[in-house]
C-alpha positions in Angstrom: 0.0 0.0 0.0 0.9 3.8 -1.2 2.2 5.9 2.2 1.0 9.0 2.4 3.8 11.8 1.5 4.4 14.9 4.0 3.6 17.3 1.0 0.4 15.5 0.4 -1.4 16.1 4.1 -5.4 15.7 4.0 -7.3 18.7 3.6 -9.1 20.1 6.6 -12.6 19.4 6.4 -14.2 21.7 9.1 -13.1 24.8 7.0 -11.6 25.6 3.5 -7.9 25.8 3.5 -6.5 29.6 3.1 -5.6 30.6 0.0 -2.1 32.8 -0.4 -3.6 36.6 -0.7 0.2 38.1 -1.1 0.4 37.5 -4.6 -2.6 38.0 -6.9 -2.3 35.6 -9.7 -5.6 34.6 -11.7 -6.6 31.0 -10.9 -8.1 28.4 -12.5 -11.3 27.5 -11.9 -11.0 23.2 -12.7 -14.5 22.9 -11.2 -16.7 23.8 -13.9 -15.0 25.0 -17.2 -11.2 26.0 -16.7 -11.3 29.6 -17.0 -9.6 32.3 -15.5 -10.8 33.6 -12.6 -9.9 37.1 -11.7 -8.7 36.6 -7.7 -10.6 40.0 -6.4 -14.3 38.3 -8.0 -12.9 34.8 -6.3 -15.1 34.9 -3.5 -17.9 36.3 -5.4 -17.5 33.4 -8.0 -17.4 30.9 -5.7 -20.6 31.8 -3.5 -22.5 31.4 -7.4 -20.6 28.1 -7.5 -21.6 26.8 -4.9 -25.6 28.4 -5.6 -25.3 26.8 -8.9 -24.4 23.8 -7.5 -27.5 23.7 -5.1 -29.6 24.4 -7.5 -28.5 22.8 -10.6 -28.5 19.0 -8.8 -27.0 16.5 -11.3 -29.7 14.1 -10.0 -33.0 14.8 -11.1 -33.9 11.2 -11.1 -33.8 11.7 -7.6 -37.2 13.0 -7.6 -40.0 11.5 -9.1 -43.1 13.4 -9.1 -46.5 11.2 -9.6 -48.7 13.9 -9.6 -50.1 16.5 -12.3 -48.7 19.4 -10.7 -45.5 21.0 -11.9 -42.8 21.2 -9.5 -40.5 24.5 -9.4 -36.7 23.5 -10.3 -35.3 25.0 -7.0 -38.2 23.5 -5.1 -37.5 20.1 -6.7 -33.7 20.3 -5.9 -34.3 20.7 -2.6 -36.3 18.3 -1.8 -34.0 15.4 -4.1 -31.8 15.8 -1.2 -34.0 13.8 1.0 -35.5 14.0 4.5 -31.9 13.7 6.2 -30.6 17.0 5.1 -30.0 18.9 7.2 -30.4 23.0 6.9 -28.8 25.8 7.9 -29.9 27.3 11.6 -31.4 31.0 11.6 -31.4 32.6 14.9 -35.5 32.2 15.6 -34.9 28.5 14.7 -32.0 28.0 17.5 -33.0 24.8 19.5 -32.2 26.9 22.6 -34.0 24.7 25.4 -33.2 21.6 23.9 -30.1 22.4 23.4 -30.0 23.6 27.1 -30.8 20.5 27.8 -29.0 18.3 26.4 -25.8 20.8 27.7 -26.7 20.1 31.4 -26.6 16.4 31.1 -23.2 17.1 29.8 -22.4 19.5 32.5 -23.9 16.7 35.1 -21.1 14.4 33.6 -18.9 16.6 36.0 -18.5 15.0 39.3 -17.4 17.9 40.9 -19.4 20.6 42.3 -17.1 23.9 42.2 -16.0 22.6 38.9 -19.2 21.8 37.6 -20.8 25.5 38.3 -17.8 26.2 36.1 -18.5 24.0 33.6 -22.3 25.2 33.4 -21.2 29.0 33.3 -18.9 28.7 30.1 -22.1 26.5 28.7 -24.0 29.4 29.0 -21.8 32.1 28.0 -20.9 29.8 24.5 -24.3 30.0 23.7 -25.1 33.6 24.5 -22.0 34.0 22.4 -23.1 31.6 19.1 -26.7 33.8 19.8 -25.1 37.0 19.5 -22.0 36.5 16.9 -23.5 33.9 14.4 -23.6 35.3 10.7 -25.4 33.2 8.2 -23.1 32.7 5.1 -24.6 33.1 1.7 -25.3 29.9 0.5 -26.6 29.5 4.1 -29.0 32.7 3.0 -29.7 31.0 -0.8 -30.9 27.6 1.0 -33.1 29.3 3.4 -34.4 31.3 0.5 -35.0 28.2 -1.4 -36.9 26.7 2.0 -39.0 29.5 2.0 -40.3 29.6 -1.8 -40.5 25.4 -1.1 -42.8 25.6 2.1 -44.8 28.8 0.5 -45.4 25.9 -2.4 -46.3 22.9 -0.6 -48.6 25.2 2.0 -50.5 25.9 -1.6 -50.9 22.3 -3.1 -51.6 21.4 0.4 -53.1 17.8 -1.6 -49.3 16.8 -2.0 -47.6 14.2 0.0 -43.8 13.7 0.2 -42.5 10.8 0.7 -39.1 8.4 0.3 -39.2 5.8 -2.2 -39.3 1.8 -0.8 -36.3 1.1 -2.2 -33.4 3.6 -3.7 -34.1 6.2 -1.2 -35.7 8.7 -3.9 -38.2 11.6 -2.9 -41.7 10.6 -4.1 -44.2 13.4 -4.6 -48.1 11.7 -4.5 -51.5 13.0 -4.3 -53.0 12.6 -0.7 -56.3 10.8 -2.0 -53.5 8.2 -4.5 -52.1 7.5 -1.6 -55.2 6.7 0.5 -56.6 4.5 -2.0 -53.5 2.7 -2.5 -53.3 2.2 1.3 -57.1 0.8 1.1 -56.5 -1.0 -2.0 -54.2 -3.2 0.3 -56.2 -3.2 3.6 -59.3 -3.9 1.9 -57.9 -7.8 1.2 -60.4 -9.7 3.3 -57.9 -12.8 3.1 -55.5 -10.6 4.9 -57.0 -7.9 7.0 -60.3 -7.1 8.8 -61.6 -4.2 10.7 -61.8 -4.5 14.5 -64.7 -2.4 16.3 -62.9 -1.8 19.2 -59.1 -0.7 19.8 -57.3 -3.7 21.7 -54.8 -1.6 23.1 -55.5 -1.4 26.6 -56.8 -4.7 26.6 -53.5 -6.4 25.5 -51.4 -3.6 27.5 -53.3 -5.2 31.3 -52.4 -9.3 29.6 -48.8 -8.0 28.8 -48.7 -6.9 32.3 -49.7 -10.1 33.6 -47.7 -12.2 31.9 -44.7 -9.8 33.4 -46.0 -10.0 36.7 -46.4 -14.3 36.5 -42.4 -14.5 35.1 -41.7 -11.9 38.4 -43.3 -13.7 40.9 -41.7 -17.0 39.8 -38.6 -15.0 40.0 -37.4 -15.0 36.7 -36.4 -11.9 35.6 -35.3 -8.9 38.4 -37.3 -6.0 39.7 -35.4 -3.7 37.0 -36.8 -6.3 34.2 -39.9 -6.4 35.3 -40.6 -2.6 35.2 -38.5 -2.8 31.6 -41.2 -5.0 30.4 -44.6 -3.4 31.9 -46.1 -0.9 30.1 -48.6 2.0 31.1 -48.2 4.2 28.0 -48.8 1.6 25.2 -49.7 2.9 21.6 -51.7 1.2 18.7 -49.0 -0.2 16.1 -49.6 2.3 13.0 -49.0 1.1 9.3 -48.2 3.3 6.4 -47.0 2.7 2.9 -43.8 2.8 0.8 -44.1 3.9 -3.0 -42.4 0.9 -4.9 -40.9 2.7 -8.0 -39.9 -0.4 -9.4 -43.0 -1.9 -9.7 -46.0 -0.6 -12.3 -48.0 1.9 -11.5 -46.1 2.6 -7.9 -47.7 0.5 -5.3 -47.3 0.7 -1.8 -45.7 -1.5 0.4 -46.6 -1.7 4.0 -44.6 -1.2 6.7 -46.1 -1.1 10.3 -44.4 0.4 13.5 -44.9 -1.0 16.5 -42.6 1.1 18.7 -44.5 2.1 22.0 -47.1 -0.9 21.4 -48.3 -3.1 24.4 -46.2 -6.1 23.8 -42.9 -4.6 22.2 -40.5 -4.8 25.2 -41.8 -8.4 25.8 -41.5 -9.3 21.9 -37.7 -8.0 22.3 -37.2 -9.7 24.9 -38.7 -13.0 23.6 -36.7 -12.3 21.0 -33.4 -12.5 22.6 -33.6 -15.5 23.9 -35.0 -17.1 20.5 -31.4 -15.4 19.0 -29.3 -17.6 20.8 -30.5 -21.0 18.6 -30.0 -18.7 15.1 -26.4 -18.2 16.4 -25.5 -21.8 14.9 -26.2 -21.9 11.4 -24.8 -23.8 8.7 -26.1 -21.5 6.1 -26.4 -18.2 7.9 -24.4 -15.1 6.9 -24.3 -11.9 8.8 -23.3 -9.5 6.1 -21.5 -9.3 2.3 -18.4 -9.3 3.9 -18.9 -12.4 5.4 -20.4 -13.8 2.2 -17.4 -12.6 0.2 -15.4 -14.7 2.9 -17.4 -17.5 1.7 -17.5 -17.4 -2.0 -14.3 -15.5 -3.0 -11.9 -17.2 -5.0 -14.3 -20.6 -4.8 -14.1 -23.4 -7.8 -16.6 -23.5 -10.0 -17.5 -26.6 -12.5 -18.6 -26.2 -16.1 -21.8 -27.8 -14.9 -22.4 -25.7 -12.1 -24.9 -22.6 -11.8 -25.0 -20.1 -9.6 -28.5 -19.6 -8.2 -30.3 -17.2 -5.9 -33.6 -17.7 -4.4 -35.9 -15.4 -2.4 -39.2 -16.0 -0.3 -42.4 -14.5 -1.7 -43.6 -12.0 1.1 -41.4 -13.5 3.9 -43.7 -12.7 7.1 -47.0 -12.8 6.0 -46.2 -15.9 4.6 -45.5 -17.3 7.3 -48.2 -19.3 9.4 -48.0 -18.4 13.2 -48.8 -22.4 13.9 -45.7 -23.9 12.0 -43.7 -21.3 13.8 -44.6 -22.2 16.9 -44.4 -26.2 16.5 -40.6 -25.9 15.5 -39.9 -24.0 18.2 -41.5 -26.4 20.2 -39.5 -29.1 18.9 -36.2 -26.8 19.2 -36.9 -26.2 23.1 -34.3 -28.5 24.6 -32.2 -25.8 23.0 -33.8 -22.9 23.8 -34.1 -24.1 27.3 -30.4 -23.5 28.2 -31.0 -19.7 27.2 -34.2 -19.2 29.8 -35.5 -20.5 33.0 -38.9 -19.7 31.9 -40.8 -23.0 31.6 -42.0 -24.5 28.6 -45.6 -23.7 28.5 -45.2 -20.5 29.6 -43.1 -19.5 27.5 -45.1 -20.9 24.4 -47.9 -18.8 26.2 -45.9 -15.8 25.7 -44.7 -16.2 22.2 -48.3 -16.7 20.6 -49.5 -13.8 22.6 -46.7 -11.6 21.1 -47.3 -13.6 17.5 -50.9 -14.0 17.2 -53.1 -11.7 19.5 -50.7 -8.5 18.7 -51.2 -8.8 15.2 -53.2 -5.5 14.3 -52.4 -1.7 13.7 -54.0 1.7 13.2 -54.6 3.3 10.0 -56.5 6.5 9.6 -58.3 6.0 13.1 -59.6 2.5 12.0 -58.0 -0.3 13.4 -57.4 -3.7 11.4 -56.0 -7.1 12.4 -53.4 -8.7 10.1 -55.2 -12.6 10.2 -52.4 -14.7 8.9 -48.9 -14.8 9.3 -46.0 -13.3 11.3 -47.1 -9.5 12.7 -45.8 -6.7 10.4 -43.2 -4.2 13.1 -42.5 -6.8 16.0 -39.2 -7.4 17.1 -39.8 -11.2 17.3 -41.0 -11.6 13.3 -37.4 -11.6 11.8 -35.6 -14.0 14.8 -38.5 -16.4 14.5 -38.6 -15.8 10.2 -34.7 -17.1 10.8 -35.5 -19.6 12.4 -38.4 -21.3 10.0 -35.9 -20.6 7.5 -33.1 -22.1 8.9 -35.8 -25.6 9.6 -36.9 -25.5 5.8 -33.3 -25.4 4.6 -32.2 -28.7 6.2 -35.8 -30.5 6.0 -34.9 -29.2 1.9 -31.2 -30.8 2.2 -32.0 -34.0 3.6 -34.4 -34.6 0.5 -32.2 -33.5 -1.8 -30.3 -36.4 -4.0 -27.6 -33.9 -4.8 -27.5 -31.2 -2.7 -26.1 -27.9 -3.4 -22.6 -27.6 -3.0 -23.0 -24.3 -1.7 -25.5 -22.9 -0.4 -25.8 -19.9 1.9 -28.7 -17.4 3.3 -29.0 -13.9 4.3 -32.7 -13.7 5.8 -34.7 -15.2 3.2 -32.0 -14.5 0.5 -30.4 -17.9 -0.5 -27.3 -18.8 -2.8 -26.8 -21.7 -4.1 -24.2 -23.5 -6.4 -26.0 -26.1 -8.0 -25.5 -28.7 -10.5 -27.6 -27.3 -14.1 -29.5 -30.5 -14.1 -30.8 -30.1 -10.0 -32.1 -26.7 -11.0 -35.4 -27.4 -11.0 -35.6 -30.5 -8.2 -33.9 -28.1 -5.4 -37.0 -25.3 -6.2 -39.3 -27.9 -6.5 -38.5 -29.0 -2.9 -38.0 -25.4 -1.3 -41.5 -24.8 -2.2 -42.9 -28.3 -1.2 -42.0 -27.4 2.9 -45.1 -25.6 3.2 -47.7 -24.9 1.1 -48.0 -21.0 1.9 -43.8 -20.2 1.9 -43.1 -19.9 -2.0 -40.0 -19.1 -3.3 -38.9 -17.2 -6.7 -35.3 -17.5 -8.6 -32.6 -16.3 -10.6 -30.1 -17.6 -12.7 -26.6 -16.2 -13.8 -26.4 -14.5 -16.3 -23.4 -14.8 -18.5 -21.7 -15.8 -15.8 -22.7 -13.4 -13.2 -25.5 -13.1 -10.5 -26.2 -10.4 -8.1 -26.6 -11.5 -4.7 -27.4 -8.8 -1.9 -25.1 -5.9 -2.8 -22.3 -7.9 -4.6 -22.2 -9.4 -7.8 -20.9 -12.9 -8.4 -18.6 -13.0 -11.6 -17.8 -16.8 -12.9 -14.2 -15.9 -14.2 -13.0 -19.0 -16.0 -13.7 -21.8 -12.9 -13.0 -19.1 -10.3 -15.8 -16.8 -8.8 -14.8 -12.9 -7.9 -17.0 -10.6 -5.7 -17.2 -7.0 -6.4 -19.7 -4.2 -5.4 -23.1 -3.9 -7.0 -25.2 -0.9 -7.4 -29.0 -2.1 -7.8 -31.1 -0.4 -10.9 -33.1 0.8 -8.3 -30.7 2.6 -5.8 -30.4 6.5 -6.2 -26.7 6.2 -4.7 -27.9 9.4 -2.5 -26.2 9.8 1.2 -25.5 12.8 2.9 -24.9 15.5 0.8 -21.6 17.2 1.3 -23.5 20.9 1.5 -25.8 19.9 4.3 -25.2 21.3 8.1 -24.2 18.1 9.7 -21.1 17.9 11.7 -18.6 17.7 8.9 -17.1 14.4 10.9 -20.6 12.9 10.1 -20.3 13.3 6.7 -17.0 12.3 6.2 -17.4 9.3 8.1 -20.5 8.1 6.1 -18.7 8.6 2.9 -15.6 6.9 5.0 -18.1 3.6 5.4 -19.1 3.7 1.7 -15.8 3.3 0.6 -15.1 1.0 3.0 -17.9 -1.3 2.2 -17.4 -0.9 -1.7 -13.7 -1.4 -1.7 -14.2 -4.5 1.0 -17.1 -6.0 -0.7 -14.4 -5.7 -4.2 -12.2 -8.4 -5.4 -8.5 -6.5 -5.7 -9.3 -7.2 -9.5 -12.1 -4.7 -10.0 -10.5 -1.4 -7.4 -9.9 0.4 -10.3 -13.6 0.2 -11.8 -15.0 1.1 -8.2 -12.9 3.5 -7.2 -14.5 5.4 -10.1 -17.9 4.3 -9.3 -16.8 5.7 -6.1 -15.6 9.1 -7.4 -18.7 9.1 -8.9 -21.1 8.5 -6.2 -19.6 11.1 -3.8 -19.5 13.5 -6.8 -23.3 13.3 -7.5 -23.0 14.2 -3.5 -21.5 17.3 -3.6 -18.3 16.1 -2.4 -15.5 18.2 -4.1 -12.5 16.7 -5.7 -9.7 17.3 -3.5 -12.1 16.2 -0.3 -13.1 12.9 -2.8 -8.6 12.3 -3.0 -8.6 12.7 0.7 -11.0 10.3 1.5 -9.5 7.3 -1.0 -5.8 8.1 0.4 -7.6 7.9 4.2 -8.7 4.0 3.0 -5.5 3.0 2.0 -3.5 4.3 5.0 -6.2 3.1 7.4 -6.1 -0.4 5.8 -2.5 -0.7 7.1 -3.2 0.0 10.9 -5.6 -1.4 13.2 -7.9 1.3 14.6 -8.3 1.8 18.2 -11.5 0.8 19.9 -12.9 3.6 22.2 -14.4 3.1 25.6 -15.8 6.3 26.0 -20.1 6.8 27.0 -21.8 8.6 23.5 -24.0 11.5 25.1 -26.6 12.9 22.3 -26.3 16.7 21.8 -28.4 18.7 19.3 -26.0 19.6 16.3 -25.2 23.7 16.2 -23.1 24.4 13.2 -19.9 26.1 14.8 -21.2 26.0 18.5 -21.1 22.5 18.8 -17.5 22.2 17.3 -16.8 25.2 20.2 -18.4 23.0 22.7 -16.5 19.4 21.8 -13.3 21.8 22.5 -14.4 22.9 25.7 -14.1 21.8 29.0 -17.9 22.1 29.6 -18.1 18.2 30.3 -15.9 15.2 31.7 -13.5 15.0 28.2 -12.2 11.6 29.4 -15.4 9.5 30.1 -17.6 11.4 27.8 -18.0 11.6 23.6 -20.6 14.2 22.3 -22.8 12.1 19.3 -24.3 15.1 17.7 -27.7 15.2 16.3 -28.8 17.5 13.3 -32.8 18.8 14.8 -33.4 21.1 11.7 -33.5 18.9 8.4 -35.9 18.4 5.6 -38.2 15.7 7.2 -40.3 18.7 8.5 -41.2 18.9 4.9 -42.1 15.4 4.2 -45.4 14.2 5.2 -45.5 12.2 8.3 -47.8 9.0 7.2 -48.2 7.1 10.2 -51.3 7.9 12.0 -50.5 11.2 14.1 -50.8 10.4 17.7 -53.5 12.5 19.8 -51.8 15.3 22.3 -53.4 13.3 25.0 -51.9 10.4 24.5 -48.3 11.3 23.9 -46.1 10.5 27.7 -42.8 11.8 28.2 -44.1 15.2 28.1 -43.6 18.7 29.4 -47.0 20.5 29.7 -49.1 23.5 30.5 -52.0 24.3 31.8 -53.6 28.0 31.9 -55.8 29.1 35.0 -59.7 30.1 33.9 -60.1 31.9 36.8 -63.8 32.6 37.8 -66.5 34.2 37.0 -65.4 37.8 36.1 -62.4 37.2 37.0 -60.3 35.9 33.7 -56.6 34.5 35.0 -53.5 34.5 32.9 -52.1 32.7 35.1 -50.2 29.1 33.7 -49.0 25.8 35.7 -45.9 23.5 34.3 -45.3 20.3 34.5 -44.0 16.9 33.5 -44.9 13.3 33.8 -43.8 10.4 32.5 -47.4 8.6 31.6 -49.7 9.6 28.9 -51.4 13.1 29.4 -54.5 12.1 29.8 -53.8 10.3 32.8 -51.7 13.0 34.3 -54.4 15.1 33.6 -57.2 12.7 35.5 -55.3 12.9 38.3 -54.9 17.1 38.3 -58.8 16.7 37.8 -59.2 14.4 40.7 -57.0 16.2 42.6 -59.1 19.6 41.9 -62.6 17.7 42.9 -61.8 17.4 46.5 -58.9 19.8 47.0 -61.7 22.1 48.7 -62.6 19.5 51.0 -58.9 17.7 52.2 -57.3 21.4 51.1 -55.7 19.0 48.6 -52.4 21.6 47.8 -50.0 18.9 46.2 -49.2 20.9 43.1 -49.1 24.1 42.6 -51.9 24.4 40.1 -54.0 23.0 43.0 -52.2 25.9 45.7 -53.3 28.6 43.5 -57.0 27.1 42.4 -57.5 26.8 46.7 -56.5 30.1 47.2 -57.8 31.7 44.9 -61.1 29.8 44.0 -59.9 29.5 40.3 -61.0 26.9 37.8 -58.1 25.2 35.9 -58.7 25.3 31.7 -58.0 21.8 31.4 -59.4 21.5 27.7 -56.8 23.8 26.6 -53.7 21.5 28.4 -51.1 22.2 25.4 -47.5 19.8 25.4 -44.7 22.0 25.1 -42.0 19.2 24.7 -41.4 15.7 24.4 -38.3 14.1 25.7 -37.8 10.1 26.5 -34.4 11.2 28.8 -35.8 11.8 32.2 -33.1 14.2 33.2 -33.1 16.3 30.1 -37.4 16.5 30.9 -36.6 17.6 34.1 -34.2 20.6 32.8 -36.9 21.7 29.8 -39.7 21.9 32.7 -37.4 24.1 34.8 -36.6 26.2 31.5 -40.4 26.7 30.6 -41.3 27.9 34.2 -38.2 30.4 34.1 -39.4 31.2 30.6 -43.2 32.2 31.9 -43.0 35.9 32.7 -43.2 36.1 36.6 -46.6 37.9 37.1 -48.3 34.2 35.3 -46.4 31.8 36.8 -48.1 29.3 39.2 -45.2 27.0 40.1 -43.2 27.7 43.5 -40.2 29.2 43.1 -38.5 25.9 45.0 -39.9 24.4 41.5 -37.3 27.1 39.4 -34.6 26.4 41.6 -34.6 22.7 42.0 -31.6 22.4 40.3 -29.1 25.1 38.1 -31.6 25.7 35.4 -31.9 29.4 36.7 -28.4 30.2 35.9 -29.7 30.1 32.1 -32.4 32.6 32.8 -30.0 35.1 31.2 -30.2 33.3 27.9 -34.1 33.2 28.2 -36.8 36.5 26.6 -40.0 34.4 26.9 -39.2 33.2 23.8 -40.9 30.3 22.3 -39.0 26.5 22.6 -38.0 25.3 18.9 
């Protein structure tokens, strides 16, 4: 491998390098046409560069509009960059109490009181200083223009969703009533789906509950487990649709999430154990790389064809019964992986299979009647291991079985002998009469297989790197405001898994595939040189694993590089994972079935005063709570009922009503914020009760100074949270 010289260093990528000002020579523009450029219009020339650029996107294919309206090019541009671009930040968009937020569990990180309050005062002062100083550049100014005329358009054809493409990651622009009759041109299969009258979540929430509580008491799982795996905030499952550009006239595919549902922590934690009998496989591989391992340099006979087979719709296909008779007959080894007996654990599985097999769409809920449940965490592990029973019941049957033969889900290779073609697919589809499986043959000598293709060369076979017709070859663009060590490490781990994937025979072809790629991303050249020296040094030395806790932060252009440097948090323990809050998924419609105010948990709320009869009150109560709203707000309604009788005064809200014989508005309870991290919930109520003016406020002032979220009130103009 080539050494990298000392007059060749990589370029900087947090800034542009400086260019000599001392002697004004024209330079060459070798971007766009080789012309001179006159060194005083430099700057000039290269903000319309880089406007051109932005708006002149190489890849319109990138966007594929379904409907009759007629996108503008800017607008279109824009949103071919895809949900995960990130924009610049204005000033009135600055994330300040999240990012508050997210700085004091940083700070907290400091063991150290004196040096904490420290800590916490520089936090403060770096933002107050990014607030004050920050200067938008002006292709920062010509996106945010272009954001403006594309929200001004979408607000107008209001009829228009955007979405991302099934496969190939493309922006998809579709009519809202296409994509609803789509959606019921799917659910209305009466074979498949039928409507429930009543909503099962609370039903199966209490049963999940139970079944916690019987593997507690049998003390089989800890007190910490058990309160892992109960739920009191469950969620219906929502399902929402995919376009499929590759198939005519764009259906959609399904795809349900379960996240927040009543059995998910149970399914995951079923699946776990279920894991540890996939672990052994014959067949299985766990990536390309491995397969490469595999097939890479392998012999090949004249009468030998390279096959790949794939299941027809893997989970619904499925049957929850056959599923859970091999597992049944696999339980002497799943036993050493759980002390949970046998029949309860069977109990547990078909719960998590069969009853929590239903989902939300529009308000209506459906149940999914056959096969494995769309979203659970258990479908794939148990899919696995079906798979994994059909391939050897296949084998054993087989006169001549495949001399290779590998699978990757429900993606199978095979090397077979020409004349066993036919037997070997005759007998994968003879295991069950609902698991049906499609194939593909080489094809003059070579067969894509997952993200490789398979090359017969002469009686060897050679891997190298496959692009599929229908991937857009879109990551994250080079001009979007992620840290710039998030970008360059994404297009790091594309090289890396092209060059990887690539017999030594083909680098050449792929590096320029790869040039290519990160091109069409914005990436310029010398960054694109950089990056493809950084591969060959790195392959020379091993890399160092680090043992340091990830801490999320909200991702500041320029104040977040300031704060990585600073001394804010425990540098040695502690690695800030940024996290870009102001991209383009704002923009594109959210499809999933929006989830009621009242039934969001993890919440910051409010809740004005009514006063009484003459007597309007501005006054407003904060607070937080863990549970859904509504039942934090039963219990402030209970509370209010009889806080005249017992002079209930456990909140504040109920001080003030007492006092002052006030009603509390409780039909106009708004959530502020959401936030899973209880620590971080704790800091943004403390912020939105310094952030009501004083003369409104309802909350004791022990509630402001609970902990150090006063010494941000500096940074606070009752301004509204972002």
């Amino acid at each position: 491998m080539c050494q990298a010289s000392p007059t060749n260093r990589e370029a900087t990528f947090d800034q542009p390098q400086a260019t000599p000002s001392s002697q004004q020579r024209p330079t060459i523009d070798l971007e766009t046409t080789g012309k001179v450029i006159n060194p005083t219009n430099f700057k000039r020339d290269r903000i319309n560069r880089n406007h051109l650029l932005f708006d002149n996107n190489k890849n319109e294919e990138w966007f594929v509009n379904t409907t009759n309206v007629e996108f503008p090019q800017d607008v279109k541009m824009l949103l071919s960059k895809g949900p995960k671009f990130a924009l610049p930040i204005e000033n009135k968009q600055f994330p300040l109490f999240k990012y508050i937020a997210d700085g004091e569990d940083l700070v907290q990180t400091i063991k150290v009181k004196e040096k904490q309050e420290e800590a916490r005062t520089k936090f403060s002062l770096l933002i107050k200083d990014h607030t004050t100083t920050n200067r938008q550049s002006a292709i920062d100014r010509a996106i945010i223009d272009t954001v403006g005329r594309t929200r001004k358009f979408l607000s107008k054809n209001d009829n228009i969703r955007i979405l991302t493409s099934d496969k190939g990651n493309k922006t998809v622009a579709m009519e809202i009533c296409d994509y609803n009759k789509k959606m019921e041109d799917i659910l209305n299969d009466l074979t498949m789906y039928r409507i429930q009258r009543q909503d099962p979540t609370s039903r199966l929430q209490s049963k999940n509950n139970s079944l916690v509580d019987k593997i507690y008491k049998l003390e089989l799982i800890s007190k910490i487990e058990r309160n892992k795996l109960t739920t009191n905030t469950a969620l219906s499952p929502r399902i929402y649709g995919l376009p499929k550009l590759h198939k005519e006239g764009i259906p959609l595919r399904p795809i349900c999430s379960a996240t927040g549902s009543p059995a998910h922590n149970l399914c995951k934690y079923v699946a776990d154990i279920l894991k540890n009998i996939t672990t052994v496989s014959a067949y299985n591989i766990k990536n390309t790389l491995e397969f490469k391992s595999k097939i890479n340099n392998t012999y090949i006979f004249d009468d030998e064809k390279l096959i790949s087979f794939d299941v027809v719709s893997l989970f619904p296909s499925i049957p929850t019964q056959l599923a859970l008779d091999i597992i049944k007959d696999k339980w002497t080894t799943i036993e050493k992986h759980t002390n949970i007996p046998k029949k309860l654990f069977i109990e547990i599985l078909k719960f998590c299979i069969e009853e929590n097999r239903y989902f939300k769409f529009n308000d209506t809920v459906y149940t999914q009647l056959k096969g494995l449940p769309m979203g659970s965490p258990t479908s794939p592990v148990i899919a696995d291991i079906v798979m994994e029973e059909l391939l050897e019941n296949t084998v054993k049957k087989l006169a001549r079985p495949p001399r290779l033969l590998t699978k990757y889900v429900d993606d199978l290779f095979a090397i077979i002998r020409e004349d066993e073609v036919q037997s070997t697919l005759d007998k994968l589809n003879s295991f069950n009469k609902n698991i049906k499986f499609t194939i593909e043959l080489e094809d003059d000598g070579k067969l894509p297989y997952l993200d490789s293709m398979i090359i017969r060369r002469g009686n060897e076979l050679k891997l190298t790197w496959y692009k599929k017709p229908t991937s857009s070859g879109r990551i994250i663009s080079f001009n979007s405001k992620h840290p710039k060590t998030m970008i360059i490490n994404t297009a790091m781990g594309c090289i890396r898994r092209m060059l990887r994937i690539t017999d030594d025979t083909y680098h050449t072809e792929i590096k320029n595939e790869i040039k290519i790629l990160l091109k069409n991303n914005d990436f310029p050249d010398n960054i694109i040189k950089t990056l493809l020296r950084r591969y060959a040094i790195e392959n020379n030395h091993d890399k160092l694993k680090t043992t340091k806790i990830f801490k999320s932060v909200a991702y500041v252009p320029k104040l977040s590089e300031r704060l990585v440097k600073s001394d804010c948090y425990n540098t040695e323990d502690i690695k800030i994972a940024h996290k870009p809050t102001n991209t383009l998924k704002y923009m594109f419609n959210k499809t999933k079935t929006k989830i009621p105010p009242l039934e969001k948990s993890n919440v910051v709320y409010q809740i004005p005063c009514n006063g009484k009869e003459n007597e309007p009150c501005d006054s407003i109560y904060v607070g937080t709570t863990k549970g859904k709203l509504k039942s934090r707000l039963s219990q402030h309604k209970s509370d209010y009922k009889y806080c005249h009788q017992n002079n209930n005064q456990k909140t504040a809200l109920m001080a003030h009503c007492t006092k002052n014989s006030h009603t509390p508005n409780f039909d106009r309870a708004i959530v502020l914020q959401q936030e899973q991290h209880y620590s971080k919930r704790f800091t943004l109520e403390m912020l939105h009760i310094i952030n009501t003016p004083t003369n409104n406020r309802m909350n004791y002032k022990s509630d402001v100074d609970a902990n150090s979220a006063h010494l941000y009130r500096h940074l606070l103009t009752n301004r509204k949270p972002v």
